[in-house]
C-alpha positions in Angstrom: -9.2 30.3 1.0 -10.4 32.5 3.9 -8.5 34.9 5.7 -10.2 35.3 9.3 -9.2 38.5 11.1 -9.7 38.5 15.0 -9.1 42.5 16.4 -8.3 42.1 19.8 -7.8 44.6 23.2 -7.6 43.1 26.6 -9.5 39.5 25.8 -7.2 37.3 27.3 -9.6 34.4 28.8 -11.4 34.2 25.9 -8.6 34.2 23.3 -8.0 30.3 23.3 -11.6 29.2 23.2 -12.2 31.6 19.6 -8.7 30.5 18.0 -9.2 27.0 19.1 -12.4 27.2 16.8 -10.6 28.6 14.2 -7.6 25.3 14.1 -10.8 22.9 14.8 -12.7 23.9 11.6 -13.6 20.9 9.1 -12.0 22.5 6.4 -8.5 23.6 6.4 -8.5 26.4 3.8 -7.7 29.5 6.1 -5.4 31.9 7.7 -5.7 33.6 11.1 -4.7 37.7 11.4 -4.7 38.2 15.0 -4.2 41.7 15.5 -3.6 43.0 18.9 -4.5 46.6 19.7 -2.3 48.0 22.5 -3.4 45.0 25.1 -2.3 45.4 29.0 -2.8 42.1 29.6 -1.2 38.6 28.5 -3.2 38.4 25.1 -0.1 38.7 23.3 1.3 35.9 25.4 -1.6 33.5 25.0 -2.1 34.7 21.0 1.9 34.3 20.1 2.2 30.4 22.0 -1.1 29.4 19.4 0.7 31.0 16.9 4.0 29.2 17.4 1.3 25.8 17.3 0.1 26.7 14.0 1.7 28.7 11.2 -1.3 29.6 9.5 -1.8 32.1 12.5 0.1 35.2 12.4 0.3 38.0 14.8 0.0 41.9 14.3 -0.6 44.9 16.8 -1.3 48.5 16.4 2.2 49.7 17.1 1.6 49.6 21.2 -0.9 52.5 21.3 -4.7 51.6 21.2 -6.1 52.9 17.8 -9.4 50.9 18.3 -11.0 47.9 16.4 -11.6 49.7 13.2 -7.8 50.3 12.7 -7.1 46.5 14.0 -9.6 45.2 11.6 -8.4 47.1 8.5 -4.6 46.7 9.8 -5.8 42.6 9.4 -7.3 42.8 6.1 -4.7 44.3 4.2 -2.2 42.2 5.6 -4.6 39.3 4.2 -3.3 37.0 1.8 -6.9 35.4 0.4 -9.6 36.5 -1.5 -12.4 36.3 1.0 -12.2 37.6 4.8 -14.4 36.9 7.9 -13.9 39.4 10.9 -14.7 37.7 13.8 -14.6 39.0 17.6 -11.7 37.7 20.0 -14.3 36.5 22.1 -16.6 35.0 19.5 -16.5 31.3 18.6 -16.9 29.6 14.9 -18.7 26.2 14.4 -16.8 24.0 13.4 -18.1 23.7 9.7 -18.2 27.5 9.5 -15.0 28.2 6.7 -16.3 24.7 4.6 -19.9 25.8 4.3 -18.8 29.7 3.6 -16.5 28.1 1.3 -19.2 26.2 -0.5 -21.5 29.5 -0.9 -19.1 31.5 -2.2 -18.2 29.2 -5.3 -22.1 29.6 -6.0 -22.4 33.4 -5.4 -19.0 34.8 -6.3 -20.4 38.6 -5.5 -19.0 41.2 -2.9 -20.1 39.3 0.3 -22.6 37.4 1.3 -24.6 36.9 4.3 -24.9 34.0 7.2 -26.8 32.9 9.9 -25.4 33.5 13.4 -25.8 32.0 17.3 -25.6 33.5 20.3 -24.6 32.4 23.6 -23.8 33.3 27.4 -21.2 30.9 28.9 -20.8 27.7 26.3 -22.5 27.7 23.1 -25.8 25.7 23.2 -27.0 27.9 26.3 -29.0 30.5 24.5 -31.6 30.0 21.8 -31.4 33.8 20.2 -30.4 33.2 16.3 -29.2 36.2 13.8 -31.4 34.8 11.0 -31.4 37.2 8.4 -33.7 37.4 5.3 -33.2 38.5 1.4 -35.2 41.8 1.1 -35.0 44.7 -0.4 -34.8 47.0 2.5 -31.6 45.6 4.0 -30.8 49.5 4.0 -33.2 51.1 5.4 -33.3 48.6 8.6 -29.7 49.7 8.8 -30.4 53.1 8.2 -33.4 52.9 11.4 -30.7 50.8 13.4 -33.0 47.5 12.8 -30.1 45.9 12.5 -30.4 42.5 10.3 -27.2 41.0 10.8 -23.5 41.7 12.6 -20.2 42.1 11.3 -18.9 38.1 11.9 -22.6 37.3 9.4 -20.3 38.8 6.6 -18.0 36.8 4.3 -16.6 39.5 2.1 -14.3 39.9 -1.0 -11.4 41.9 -0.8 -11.4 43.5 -3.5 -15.1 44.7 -2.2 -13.1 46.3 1.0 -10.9 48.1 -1.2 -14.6 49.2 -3.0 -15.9 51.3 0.1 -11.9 51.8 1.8 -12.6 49.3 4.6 -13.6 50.5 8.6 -13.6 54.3 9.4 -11.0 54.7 11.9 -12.9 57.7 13.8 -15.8 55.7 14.7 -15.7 55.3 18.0 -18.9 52.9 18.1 -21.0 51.9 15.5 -18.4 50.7 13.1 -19.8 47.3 11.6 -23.2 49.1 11.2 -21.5 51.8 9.3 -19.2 49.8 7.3 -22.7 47.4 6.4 -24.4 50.5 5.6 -21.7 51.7 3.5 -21.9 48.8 1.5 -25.2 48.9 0.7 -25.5 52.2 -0.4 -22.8 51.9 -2.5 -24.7 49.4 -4.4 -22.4 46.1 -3.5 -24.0 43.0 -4.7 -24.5 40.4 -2.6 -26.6 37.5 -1.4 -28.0 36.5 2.1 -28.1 32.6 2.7 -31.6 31.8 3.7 -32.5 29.1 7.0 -29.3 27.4 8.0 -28.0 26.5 11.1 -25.7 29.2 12.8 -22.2 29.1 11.8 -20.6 31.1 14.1 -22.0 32.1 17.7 -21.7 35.7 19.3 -20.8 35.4 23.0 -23.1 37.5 25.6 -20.8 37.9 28.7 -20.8 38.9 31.7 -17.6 41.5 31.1 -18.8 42.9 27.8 -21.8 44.5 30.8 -19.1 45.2 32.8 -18.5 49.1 31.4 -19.3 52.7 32.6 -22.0 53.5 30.6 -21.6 57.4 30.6 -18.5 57.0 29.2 -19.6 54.3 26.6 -22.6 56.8 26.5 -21.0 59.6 25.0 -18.7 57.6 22.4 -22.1 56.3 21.0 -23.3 60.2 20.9 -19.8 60.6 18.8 -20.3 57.3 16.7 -23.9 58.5 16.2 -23.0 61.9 15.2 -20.0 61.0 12.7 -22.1 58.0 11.3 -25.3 59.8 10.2 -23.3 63.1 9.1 -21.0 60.4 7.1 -24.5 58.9 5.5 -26.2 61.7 4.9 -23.8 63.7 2.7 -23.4 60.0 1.1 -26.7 60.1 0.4 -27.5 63.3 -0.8 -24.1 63.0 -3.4 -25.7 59.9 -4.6 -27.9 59.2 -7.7 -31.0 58.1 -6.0 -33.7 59.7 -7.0 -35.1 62.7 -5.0 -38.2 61.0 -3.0 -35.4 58.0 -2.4 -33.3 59.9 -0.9 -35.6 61.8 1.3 -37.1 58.6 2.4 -33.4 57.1 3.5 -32.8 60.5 5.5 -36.1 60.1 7.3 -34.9 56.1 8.2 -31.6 57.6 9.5 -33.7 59.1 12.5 -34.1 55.9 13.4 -30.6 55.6 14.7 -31.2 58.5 16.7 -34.1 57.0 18.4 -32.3 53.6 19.3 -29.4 55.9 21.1 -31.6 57.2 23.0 -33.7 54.1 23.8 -30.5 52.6 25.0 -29.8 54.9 27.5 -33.2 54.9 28.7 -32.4 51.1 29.3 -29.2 51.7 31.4 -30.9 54.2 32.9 -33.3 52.0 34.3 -30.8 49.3 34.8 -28.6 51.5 37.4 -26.1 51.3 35.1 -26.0 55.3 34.7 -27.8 58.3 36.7 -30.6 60.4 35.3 -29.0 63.2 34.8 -26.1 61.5 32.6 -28.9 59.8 30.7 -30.5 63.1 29.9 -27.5 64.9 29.4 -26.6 62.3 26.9 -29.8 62.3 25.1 -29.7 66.2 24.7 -26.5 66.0 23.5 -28.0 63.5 20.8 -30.7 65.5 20.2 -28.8 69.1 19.6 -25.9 67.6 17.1 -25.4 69.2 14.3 -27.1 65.9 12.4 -29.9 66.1 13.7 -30.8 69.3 12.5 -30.4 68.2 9.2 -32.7 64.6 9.4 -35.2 66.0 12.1 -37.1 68.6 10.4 -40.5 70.6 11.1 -43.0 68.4 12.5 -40.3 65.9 13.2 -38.5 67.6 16.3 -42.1 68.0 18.3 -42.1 64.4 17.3 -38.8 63.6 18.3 -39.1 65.8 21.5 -42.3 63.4 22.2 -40.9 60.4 22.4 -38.4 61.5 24.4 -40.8 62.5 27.2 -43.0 58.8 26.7 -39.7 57.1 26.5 -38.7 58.9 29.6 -42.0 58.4 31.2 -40.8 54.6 31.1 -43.6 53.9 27.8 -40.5 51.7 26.3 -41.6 48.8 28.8 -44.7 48.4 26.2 -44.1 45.8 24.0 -44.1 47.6 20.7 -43.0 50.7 21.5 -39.8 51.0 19.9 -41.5 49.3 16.4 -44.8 52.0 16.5 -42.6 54.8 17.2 -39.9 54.0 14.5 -42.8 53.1 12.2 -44.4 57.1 13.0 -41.0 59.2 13.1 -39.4 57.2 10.5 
């Protein structure tokens, strides 16, 4: 049995289409958590009536204030009643034989979670080709550590008990959370097992309101989610038992993350979607955290001060760019 926990703020259009995917899966073996965080809109409304439909759906909320997704998500997963739990986004759809083939993996490779292929799509699924088709390797974490991210939080089928193992979401992420709580996992030596060229089995949507945002403002939560997540890694890293060169080399990926940030708002930059002087306030801000003091070091801050200027210079229109420079910083 699956426990499927849906963290929701504000998704109200959108709430039918990912439940409705949910009741139409070819297996029956599942329970809905739909947990509300502090929504001003009728997503209660539309959440509760589905409910009322089906009793394997049950309804929680954050208490009326807004605490986030990470305190939604881990609100749902202890209030789980299975072994196994999917976190998927209230505006996110499953295919229909997503719970029956997860179901089937899991009897194979009873470990701490394991890892599926995922879909995209823009208005009905089907209408994008872009596939999350992640690969057994043995560098899972140091992609995450450089923000090459191989997979997204709905790929995950995880144990319980392997939530309890690394204390679920950290609730003072402000962005970044899956990619922290993935990271987490793998440094913390989880086992698990990524299954290899399948069709997609669940589809993340690309809308039209998840661009609709101010981008300073999301800007300076990432500089916050950035900051907390490398100083949480780092000091996980250096209290670990890796060896010495390991754990140099890890703390020379996490830069990586930095340089992604920073690419990003080069992007929105370019896009209108925020001014110059936001996106190099934002980027200083980056740049002069406490963090990166600690994972930019000698040589590294000319370098990182470098591709600031070429990525500034508009250089990340080469195809490449972000790869070569990752590849020489990291």
């Amino acid at each position: 049995m699956i426990s499927i926990v849906i963290a929701n703020y504000n998704k109200a259009p959108f709430i039918t289409q990912t439940i409705k995917s949910v009741i139409n899966q070819s297996c029956a073996d599942w329970e809905v958590i739909f947990v509300d965080d502090g929504s001003t809109d009728n997503s209660l409304q539309i959440s509760s009536e589905l409910a009322s439909q089906d009793r394997r759906i049950c309804i929680e909320h954050t208490k009326k204030e807004k605490r986030g997704a990470n305190a939604a998500r881990n609100i749902g997963w202890k209030a789980s009643k299975f072994d196994y739990i999917l976190f998927l986004d209230s505006d996110d759809v499953l295919a229909p034989h997503c719970i029956e083939n997860r179901l089937n993996h899991i009897q194979r490779n009873k470990l701490d979670f394991n890892v599926f292929t995922g879909g995209t799509f823009l208005y009905k699924v089907g209408d994008k080709k872009d596939v999350w088709r992640p690969k057994n390797s043995k560098y899972h974490l140091e992609s995450f550590l450089r923000h090459d991210l191989p997979w997204n939080l709905t790929s995950v089928l995880w144990s319980k008990d392997s939530l309890h193992k690394i204390n679920g979401f950290d609730e003072d992420l402000p962005r970044l959370q899956d990619v922290d709580l993935h990271t987490r996992a793998l440094l913390f030596g989880l086992k698990y097992f990524v299954i290899e060229d399948e069709c997609p089995d669940f589809f993340y949507r690309i809308s039209l309101e998840k661009n609709n945002f101010n981008a300073y403002d999301l800007g300076k939560k990432y500089v916050t989610g950035t900051t907390i997540f490398q100083q949480s890694v780092y000091r996980l890293i250096q209290s670990s038992n890796y060896e010495e060169n390991l754990k140099r080399r890890y703390i020379r990926c996490l830069r990586g993350t930095t340089l992604s940030i920073m690419y990003r708002f080069a992007i929105e930059a370019s896009k209108g979607f925020m001014n110059d002087t936001h996106k190099y306030e934002l980027q200083e801000a980056l740049q002069n955290s406490f963090i990166s003091s600690l994972i930019f070091d000698g040589s590294s801050k000319t370098l990182l001060e470098t591709y600031k200027f070429i990525l500034n210079a508009g250089f990340w229109k080469i195809r490449g760019f972000t790869k070569l420079t990752k590849f020489l910083i990291c």
